[in-house]
C-alpha positions in Angstrom: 0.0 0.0 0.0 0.9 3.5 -0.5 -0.7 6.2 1.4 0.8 9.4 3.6 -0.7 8.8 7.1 0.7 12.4 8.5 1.3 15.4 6.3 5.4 15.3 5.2 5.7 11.1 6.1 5.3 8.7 2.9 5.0 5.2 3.2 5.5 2.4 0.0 5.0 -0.9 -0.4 4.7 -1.4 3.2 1.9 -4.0 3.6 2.0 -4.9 7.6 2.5 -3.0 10.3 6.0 -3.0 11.6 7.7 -3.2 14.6 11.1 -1.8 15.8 12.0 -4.9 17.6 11.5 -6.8 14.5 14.6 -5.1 13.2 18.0 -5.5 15.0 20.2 -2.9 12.9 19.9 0.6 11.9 22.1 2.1 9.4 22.8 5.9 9.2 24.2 8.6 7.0 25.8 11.3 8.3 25.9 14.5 6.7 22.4 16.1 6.1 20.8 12.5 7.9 21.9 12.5 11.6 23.4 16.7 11.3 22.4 19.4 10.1 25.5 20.3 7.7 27.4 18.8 4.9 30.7 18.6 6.8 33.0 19.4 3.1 31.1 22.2 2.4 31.5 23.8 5.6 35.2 23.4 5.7 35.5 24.6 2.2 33.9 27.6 3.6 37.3 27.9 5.3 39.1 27.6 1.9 36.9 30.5 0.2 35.9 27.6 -1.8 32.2 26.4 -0.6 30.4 27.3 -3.8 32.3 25.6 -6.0 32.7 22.2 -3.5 28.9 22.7 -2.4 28.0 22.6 -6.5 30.1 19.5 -6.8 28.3 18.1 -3.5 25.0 18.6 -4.9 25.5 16.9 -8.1 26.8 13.8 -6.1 23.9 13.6 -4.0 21.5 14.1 -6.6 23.1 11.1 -8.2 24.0 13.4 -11.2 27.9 12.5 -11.1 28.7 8.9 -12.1 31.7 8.7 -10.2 31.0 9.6 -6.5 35.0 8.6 -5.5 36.5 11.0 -7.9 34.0 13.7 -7.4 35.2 13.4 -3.4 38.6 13.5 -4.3 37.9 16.7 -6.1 36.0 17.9 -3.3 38.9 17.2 -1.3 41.4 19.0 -3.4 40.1 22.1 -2.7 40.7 21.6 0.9 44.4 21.8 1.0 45.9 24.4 3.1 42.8 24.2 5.8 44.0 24.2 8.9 42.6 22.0 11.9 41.3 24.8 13.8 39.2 25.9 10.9 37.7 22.2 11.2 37.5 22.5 14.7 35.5 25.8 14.1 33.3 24.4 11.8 32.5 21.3 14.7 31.8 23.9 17.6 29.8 26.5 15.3 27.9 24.9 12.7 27.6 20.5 13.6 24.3 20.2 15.2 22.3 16.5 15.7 19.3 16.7 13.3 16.0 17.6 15.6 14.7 13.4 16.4 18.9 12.4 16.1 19.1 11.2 20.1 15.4 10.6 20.4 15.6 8.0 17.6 18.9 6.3 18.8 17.6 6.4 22.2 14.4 4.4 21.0 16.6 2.1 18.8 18.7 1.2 21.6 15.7 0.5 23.7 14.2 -1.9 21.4 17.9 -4.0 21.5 19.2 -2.3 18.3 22.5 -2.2 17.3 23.7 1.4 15.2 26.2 1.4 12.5 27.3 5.4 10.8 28.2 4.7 7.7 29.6 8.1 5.8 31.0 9.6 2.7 32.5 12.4 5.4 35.4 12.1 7.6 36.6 10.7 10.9 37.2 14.3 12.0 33.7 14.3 12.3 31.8 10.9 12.7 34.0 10.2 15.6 32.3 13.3 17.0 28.5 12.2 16.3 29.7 8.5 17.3 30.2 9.7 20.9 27.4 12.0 21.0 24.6 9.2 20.3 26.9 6.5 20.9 26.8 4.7 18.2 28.0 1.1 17.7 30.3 1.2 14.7 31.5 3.9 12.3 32.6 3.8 8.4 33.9 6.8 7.0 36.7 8.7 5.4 40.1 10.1 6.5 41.9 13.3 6.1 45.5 13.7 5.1 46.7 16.2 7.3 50.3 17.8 7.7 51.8 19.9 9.7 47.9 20.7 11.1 46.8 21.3 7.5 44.5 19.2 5.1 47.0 18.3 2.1 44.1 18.1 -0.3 44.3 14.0 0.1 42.4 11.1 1.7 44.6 8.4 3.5 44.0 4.9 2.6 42.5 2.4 5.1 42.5 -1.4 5.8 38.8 -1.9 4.2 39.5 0.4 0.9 40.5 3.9 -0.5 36.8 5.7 0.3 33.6 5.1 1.8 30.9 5.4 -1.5 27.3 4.0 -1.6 29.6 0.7 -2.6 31.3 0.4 1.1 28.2 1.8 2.6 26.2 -0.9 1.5 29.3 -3.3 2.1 29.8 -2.7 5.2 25.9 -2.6 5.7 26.2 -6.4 4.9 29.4 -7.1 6.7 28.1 -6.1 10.1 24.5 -8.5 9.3 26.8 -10.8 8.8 28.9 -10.5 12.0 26.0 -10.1 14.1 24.6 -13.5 12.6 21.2 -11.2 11.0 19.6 -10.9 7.5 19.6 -7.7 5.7 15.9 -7.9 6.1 16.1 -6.9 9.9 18.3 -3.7 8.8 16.9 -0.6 8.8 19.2 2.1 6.1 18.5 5.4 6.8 19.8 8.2 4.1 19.4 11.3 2.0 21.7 11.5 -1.1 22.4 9.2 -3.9 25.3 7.3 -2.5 22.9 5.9 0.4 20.8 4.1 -2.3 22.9 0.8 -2.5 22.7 0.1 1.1 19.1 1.1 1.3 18.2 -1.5 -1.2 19.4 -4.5 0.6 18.1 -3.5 3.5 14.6 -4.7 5.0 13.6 -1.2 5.5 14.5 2.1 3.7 14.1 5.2 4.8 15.0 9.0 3.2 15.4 11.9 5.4 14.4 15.1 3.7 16.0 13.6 0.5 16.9 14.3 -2.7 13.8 13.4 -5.0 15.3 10.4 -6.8 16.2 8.9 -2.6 12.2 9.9 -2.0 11.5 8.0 -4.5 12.7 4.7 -3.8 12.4 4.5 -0.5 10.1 2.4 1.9 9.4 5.6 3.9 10.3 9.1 3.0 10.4 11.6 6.2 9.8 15.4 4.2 9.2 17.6 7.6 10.0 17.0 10.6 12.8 15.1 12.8 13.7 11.7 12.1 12.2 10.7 15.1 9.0 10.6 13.1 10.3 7.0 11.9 8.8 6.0 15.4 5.3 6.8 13.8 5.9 4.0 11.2 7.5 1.4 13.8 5.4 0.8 16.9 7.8 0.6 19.7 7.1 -2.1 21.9 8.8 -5.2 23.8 10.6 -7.7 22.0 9.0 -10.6 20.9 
């Protein structure tokens, strides 16, 4: 069935009522998802270069640019010579949780979830978020720095060069598979293009005032209001 049962929440092809405790995983985006602010665009702020890296930041989440790892390293470019304490700046002054952020992990935890942030952003940051709602596991990417300045690169890690919709949905799977689960009792919750692959394996999507091809395709698009509204799709109840 399709139907809105609140003005600004969409549900489709949802044909039973749901549970949280039927679901054991719940997968987050950072940027724009769980804050307020696209982390790159914000430190290229510091760089005098937001316009041009916000443009290219667009594109990628509207799915517009094929290649979402070389359109980061582009992004990324333009940051060399910003200095840590511009970053810092941009954590203390602009990062905010999105309005629902704790209320939802709260109610995840609650209901004997486990939270994964998964994140086309950097450490710098999700390491941040991880400790503010205490999240389980992080995937993200890492910046070169130098002498206390961004060198324009990313540093390589064990798992891969860059976290793209391809490691988010990865890495998605990996941790269903380490906790012994099916992708069906994940919940992937997003807003650009590069959260679609890990959306789609999972049993429940979910865009957060997203872009209109994520709105699309998902099992529940959340257009106003916090993402705590998720909670009036998913009764919240004991475990069965």
């Amino acid at each position: 069935m399709s139907h809105t049962p609140a003005p600004g929440l969409v549900l489709q092809g949802i044909t039973a009522p749901l549970r949280l405790s039927d679901f054991k995983l719940i997968a987050f985006d950072m940027d724009s998802t769980l804050i307020n602010i696209e982390c790159i665009d914000e430190i290229a702020d510091a760089a005098g270069r937001k316009a041009e890296v916000a443009a290219i930041t667009e594109a990628a989440m509207r799915g517009e640019i094929a290649d979402y790892k070389e359109s980061l390293r582009q992004r990324v470019a333009l940051l060399r010579g910003v200095s840590v304490a511009h970053m810092q700046q941009v954590l203390d002054e602009r990062l905010r949780l999105n309005p629902g952020a704790a209320e939802l992990v709260r109610a995840c935890k609650t209901a004997g979830l486990k939270t994964l942030l998964v994140s086309g952003g950097f450490t710098f940051f999700t390491d941040v978020v991880q400790g503010m709602l205490g999240i389980d596991w992080t995937r993200s990417n890492v910046l070169e720095l130098q002498d206390g300045l961004l060198t324009g690169r990313l540093v390589n890690q064990a798992w891969g060069d860059i976290c793209d919709g391809e490691e988010k949905r990865r890495m998605l799977l990996q941790t269903c598979a380490g906790m012994g689960i099916a992708p069906a009792q994940a919940i992937a919750m997003g807003d650009g293009a590069n959260d679609l692959p890990m959306m789609s394996v999972a049993g429940l999507s979910v865009a957060y005032h997203a872009k209109p091809a994520v709105r699309e395709k998902a099992m529940v698009a959340i257009n106003s209001g916090g993402l705590d509204r998720l909670l009036e799709v998913l009764s919240v109840g004991p475990r069965r």
